[in-house]
LUMMISE-734701 format. One record per residue: residue in three letters; x, y, z of N, C-alpha, C in turn. Coordinates in pm, whole numbers, plus 32768, in hexadecimal, padded with zeros to 4 digits. Each point is the difference from the previous one (the first is absolute). Example, Ala and Ser with C-alpha at 12.3 -4.5 7.8 and 13.67 -1.06 7.14 Angstrom:
ala85277DC7830C7FA780778000805A80788000
ser7FDD80697FB88052807780067FB3806D8049
//
This chain:
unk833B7049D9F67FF88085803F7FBA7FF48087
unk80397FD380767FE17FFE80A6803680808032
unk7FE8805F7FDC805F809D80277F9F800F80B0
unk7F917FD37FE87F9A802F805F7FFB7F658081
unk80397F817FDE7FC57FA78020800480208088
unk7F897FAC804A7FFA7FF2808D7FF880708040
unk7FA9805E7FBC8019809F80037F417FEE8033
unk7FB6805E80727F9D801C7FDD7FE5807A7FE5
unk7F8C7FFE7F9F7FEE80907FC97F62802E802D
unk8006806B7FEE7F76804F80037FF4805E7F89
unk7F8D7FE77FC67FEC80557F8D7F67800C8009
unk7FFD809080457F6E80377FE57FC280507FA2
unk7F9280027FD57FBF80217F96802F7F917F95
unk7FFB7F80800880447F887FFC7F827FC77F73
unk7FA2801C7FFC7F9E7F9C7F998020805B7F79
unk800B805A7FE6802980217F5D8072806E8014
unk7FFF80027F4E806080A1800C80B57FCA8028
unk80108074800B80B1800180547FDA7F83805E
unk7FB9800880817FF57F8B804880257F827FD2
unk7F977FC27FA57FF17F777FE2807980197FAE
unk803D804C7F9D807B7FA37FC9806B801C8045
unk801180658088807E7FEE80657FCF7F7A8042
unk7FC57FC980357FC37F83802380427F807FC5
unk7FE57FFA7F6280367FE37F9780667FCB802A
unk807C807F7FD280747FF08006803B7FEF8082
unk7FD18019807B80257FDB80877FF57F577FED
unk7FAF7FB67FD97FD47F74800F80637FB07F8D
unk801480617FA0805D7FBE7FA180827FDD8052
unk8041806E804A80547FFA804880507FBB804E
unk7F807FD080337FF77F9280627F93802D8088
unk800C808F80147FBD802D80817F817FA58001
unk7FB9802080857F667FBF801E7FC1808A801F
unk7FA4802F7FA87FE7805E7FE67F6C80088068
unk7FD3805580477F818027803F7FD580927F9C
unk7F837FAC7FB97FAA806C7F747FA180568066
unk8014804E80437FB7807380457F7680497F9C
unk7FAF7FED80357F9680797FB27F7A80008041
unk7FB5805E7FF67F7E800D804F7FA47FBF7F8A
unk80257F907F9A7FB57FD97FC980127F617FC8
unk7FEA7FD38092803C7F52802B80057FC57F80
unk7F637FE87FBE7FDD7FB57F868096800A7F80
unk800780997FF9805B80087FA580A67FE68039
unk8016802C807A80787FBE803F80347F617FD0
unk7F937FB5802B7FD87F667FF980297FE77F6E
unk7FC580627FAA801E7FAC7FA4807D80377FB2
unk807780658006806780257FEF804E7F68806A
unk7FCB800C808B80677F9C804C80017F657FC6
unk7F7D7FD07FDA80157F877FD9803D7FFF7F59
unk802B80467FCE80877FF37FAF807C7FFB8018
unk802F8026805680648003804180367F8A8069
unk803E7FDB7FE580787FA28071802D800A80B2
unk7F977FE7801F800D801D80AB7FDB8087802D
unk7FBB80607FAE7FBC806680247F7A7FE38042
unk7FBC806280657F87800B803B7FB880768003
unk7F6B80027FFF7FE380827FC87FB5804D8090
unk800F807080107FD6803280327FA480768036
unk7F887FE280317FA980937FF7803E806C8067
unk8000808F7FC1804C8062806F7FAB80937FCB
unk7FC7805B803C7FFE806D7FB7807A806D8055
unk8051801F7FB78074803380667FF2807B8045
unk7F6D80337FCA7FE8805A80897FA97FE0807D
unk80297F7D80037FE07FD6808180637FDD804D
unk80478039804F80637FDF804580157F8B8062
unk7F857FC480317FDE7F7E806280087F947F7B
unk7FC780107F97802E7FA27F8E807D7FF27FE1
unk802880607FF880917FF77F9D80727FAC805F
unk7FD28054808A80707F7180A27FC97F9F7FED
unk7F837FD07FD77FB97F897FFC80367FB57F8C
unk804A801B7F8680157FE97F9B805E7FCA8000
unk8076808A800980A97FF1801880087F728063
unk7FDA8005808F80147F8380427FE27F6B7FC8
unk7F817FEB7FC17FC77F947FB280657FD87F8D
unk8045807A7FD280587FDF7FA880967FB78028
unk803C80628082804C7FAB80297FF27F828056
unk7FA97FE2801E7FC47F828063800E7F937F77
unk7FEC803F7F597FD37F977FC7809F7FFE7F9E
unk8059805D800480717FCE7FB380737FF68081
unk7FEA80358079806B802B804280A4804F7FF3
unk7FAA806F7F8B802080577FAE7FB880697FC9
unk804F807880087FAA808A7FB3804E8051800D
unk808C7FF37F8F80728038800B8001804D7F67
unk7F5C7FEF7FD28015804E7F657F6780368018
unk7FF6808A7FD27F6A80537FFE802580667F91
unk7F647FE67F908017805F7FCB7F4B80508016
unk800C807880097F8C8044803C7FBC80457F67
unk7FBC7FA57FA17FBE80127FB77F8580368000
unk7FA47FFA80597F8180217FE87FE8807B8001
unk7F9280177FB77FFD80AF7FE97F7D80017FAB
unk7FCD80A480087F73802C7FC3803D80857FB5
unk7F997FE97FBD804380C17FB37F8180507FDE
unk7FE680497FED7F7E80697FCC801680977FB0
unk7FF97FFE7F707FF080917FE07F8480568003
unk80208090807C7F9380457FD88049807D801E
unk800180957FFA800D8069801A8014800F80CD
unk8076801B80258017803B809D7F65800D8065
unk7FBE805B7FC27FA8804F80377FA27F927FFE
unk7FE37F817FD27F987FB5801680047FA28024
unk808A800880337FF77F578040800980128094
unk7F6C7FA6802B7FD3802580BB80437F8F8021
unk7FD6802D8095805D7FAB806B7FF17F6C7FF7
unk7FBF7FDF7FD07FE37F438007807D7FDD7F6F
unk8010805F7FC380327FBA7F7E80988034802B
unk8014805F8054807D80278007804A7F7A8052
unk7FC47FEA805A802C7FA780767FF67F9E7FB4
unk7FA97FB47FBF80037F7B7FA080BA80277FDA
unk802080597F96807980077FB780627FF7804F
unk80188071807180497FBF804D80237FA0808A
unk7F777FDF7FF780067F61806C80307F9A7F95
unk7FC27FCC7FAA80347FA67F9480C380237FDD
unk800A80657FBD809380157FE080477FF58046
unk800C8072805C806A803D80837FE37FA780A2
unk7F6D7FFA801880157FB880957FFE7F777FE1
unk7FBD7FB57F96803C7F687FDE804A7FD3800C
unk805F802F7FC980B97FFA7FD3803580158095
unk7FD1807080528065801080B77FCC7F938031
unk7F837FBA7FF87FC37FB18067802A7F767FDC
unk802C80227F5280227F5D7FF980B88008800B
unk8042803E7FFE807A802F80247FFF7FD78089
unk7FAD8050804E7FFD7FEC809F802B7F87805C
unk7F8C7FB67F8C7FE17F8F804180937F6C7FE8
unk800780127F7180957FB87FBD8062801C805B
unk802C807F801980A5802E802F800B7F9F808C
unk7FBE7FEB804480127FD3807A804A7F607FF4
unk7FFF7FD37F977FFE7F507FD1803580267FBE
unk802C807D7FA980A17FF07F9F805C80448054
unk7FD980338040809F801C808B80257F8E8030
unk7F767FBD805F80317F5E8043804E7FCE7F8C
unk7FD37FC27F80807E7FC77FAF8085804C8002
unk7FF280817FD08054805D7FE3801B7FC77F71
unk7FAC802A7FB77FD17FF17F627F8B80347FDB
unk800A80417F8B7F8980587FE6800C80537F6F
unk7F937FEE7FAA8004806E7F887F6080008004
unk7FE880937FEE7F92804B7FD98001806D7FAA
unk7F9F7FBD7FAC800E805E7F987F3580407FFA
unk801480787FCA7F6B8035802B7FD480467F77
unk7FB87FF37FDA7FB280417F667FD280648022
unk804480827FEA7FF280927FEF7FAD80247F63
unk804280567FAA7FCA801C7F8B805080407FF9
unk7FCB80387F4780668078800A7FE580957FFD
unk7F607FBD801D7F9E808B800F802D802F8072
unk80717F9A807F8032803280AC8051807A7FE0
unk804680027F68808F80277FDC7FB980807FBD
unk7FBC7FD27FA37FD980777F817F558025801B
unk7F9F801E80487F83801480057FCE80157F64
unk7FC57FAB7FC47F86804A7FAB7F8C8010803B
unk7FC880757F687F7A8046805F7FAE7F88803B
unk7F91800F80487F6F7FAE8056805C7F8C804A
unk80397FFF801A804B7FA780588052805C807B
unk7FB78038805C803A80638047800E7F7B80A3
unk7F957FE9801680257F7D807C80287F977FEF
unk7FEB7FC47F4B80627F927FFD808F801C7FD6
unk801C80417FDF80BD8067802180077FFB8094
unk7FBB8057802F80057FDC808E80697FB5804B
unk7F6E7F777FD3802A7F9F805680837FAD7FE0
unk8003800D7F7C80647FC17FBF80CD8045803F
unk7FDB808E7FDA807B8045805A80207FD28082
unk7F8F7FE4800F80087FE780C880497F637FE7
unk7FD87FA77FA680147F997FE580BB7FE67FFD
unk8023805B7FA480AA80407FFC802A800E8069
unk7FD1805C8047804E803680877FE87F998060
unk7FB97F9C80007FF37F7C80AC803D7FD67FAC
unk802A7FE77F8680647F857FCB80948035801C
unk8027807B80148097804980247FE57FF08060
unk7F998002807080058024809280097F5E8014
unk7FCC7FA17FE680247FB5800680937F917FEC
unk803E80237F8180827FEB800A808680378044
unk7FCC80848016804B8042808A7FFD7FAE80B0
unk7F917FC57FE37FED7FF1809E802D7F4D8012
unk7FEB7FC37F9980147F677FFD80707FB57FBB
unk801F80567FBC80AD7FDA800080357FAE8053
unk808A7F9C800080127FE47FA47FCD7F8B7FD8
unk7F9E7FBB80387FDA7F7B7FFF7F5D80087F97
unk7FB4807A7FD67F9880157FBC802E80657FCF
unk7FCC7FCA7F63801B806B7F7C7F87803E7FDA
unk7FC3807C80017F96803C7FAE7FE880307F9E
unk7FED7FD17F9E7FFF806A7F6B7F3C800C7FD4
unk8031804E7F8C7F6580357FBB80327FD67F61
unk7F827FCA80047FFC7FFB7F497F70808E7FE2
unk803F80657FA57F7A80317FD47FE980037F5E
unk7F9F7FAF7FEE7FD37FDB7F6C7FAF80977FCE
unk80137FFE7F797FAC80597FA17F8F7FCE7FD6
unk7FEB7FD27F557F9B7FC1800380147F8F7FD6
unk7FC17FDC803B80037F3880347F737F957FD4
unk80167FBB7FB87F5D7FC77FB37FF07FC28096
unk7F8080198041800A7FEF80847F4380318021
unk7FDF7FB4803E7F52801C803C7FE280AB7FFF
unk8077804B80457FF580867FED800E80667FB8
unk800C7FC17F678043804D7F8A7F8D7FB77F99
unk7FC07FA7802E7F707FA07F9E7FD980857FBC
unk7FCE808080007FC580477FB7804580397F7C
unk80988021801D8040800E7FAE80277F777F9E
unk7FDC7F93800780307F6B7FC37F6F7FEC7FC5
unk7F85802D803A7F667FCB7F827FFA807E7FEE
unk8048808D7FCE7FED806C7FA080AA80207FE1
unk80297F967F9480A6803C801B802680617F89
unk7F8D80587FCE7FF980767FB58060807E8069
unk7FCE7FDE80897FF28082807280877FCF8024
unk80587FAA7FE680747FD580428074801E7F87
unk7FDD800D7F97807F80157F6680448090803B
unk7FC88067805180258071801D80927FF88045
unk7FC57F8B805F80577FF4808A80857FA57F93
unk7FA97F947FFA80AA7FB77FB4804280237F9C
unk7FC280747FE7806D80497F66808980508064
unk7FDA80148072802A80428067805A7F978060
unk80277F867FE6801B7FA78045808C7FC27FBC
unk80858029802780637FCF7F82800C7F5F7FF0
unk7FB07FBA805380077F607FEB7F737FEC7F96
unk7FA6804D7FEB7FB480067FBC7F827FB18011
unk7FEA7FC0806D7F777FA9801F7FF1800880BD
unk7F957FD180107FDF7FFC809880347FA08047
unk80527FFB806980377FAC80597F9D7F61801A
unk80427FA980057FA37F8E806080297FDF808A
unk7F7B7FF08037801B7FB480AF80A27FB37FFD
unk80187FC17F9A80807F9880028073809B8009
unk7FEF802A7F8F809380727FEB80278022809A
unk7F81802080507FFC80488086804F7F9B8073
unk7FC07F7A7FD2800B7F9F805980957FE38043
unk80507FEF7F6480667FCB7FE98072808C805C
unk7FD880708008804D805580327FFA7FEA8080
unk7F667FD580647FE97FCC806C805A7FA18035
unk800E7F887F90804C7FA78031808E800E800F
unk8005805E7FC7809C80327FF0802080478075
unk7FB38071801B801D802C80A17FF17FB08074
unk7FCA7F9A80027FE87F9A8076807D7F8A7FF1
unk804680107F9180467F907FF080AC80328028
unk80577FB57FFF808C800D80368043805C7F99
unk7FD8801F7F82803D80427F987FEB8062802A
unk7FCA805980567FD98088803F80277FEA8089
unk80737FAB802E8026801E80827FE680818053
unk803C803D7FB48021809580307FCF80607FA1
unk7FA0800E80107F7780507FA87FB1801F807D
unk7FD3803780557FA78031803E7FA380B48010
unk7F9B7FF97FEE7FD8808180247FFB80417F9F
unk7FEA7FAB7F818004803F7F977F5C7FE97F83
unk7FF880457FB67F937FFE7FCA8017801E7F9A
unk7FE77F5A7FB480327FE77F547F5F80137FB4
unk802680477F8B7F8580597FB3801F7F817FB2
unk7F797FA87FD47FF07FD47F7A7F7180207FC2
unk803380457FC07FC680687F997FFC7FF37F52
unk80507FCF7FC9805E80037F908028809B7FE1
unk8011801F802E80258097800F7FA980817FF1
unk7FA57FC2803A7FA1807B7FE97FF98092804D
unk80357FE6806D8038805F805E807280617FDD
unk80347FD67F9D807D80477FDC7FDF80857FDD
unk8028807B80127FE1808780317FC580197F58
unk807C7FEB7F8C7FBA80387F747F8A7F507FB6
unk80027FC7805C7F837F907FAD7FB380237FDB
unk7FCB805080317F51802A7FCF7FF5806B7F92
unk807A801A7FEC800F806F7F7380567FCC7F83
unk801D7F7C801980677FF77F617F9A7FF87FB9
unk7F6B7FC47FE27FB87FF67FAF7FE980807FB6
unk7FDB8069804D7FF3807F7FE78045803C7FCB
unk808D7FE2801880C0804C7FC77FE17FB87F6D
unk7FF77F9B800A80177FAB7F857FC580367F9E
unk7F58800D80117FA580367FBD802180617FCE
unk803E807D805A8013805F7FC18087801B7FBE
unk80697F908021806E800C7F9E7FD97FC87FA2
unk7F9F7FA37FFA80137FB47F5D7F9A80857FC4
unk7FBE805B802F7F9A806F7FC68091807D7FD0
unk80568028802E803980707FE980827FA67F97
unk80007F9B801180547FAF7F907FB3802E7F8B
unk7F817FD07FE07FDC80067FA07FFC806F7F9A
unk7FE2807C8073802980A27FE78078802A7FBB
unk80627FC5802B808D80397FE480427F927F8D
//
């Protein structure tokens, strides 16, 4: 499986989670993967598993980093014709209390990460005239639940530069969105050491358990790869269906048909 070979990639938010196993499967590939993250130590040690990967420190709301990055990357594969814009923060609290330092954290991390590291890529996948980007939305971009009012946000915004983007870079760069549900993943840890508070959600889930970084991954690789030629601008939900308009009520239907069964 060389689907990727001689391919360079960028995968930020690169040391765990979705990151490290799109990383993974980019290196399985064949690509030479650059492990992006503002947390070198753990970069380092996702990259030295991997096969011609290098790790890299970036916090992507630094925009003088992230040109500093992207270039180092192509100087070091003479390639960066694959990006997937992983990194991301999330926070639940109620609208009304989240101040300005935490708003801008959500969407500098989500929404200006993703343009600045977009920004910086497109210029070196035009010169080739080759290019797939794929960008980690959610599906909180699609469906808001409550205390997540700026990370919806940012995540929507995340959707719309990924259409605005495949509108404008055609036909030589492809843009898609993967947006995951719940995903055993650094940002879902609370629900995985109390999974009493999570039976709610996956009774509600018709695949019946929580997604992994891999399930996510593998859709990644799929939009970056030739089997999605002509896939752009689009934003694939892996969820196991949790999004689906009646999911969150068959438990409830059920309940109460097997209750009025019993009646009659």
């Amino acid at each position: 499986m060389n689907e990727f070979a001689n391919r360079g990639a960028i995968v930020t938010g690169g040391a765990s989670g979705i990151g490290a196993a799109t990383a993974a499967r980019f290196a399985q590939a064949g690509a030479r993967v650059a492990v992006v993250d503002r947390d070198l130590d753990a970069a380092a040690t996702i990259a030295r598993t991997l096969p011609g990967a290098i790790a890299f420190e970036c916090d992507v709301r630094n925009t003088a980093a992230v040109d500093e990055t992207v270039g180092l990357a192509m100087d070091t594969f003479g390639d960066c014709s694959l990006l997937v814009n992983n990194a991301g923060v999330g926070d639940l609290r109620p609208m009304h209390t989240v101040d300005d330092k935490l708003w801008h954290r959500l969407i500098d991390v989500n929404l200006t990460g993703t343009f600045s590291m977009m920004r910086a890529v497109l210029p070196h996948m035009l010169a080739a005239q080759r290019g797939a980007i794929v960008n980690n939305a959610s599906l909180s971009g699609l469906a808001p639940t409550r205390n997540e009012a700026a990370y919806s946000a940012a995540k929507a915004g995340v959707i719309a530069l990924t259409k605005s983007g495949a509108l404008e870079y055609g036909p030589f760069v492809r843009v898609n969105c993967v947006a995951p549900g719940f995903i055993a993943t650094p940002l879902t840890v609370a629900f995985q050491q109390m999974p009493e508070t999570f039976e709610p959600i996956r009774d509600s889930i018709p695949l019946q358990r929580m997604g992994t970084a891999e399930d996510v991954a593998e859709v990644i690789a799929f939009l970056c790869s030739d089997k999605a030629a002509y896939v752009t601008g689009q934003t694939l939900v892996v969820d196991g269906g949790l999004g689906l308009p009646q999911a969150g009520t068959d438990a409830a239907l059920a309940a109460l048909f097997a209750k009025f069964s019993e009646l009659n």
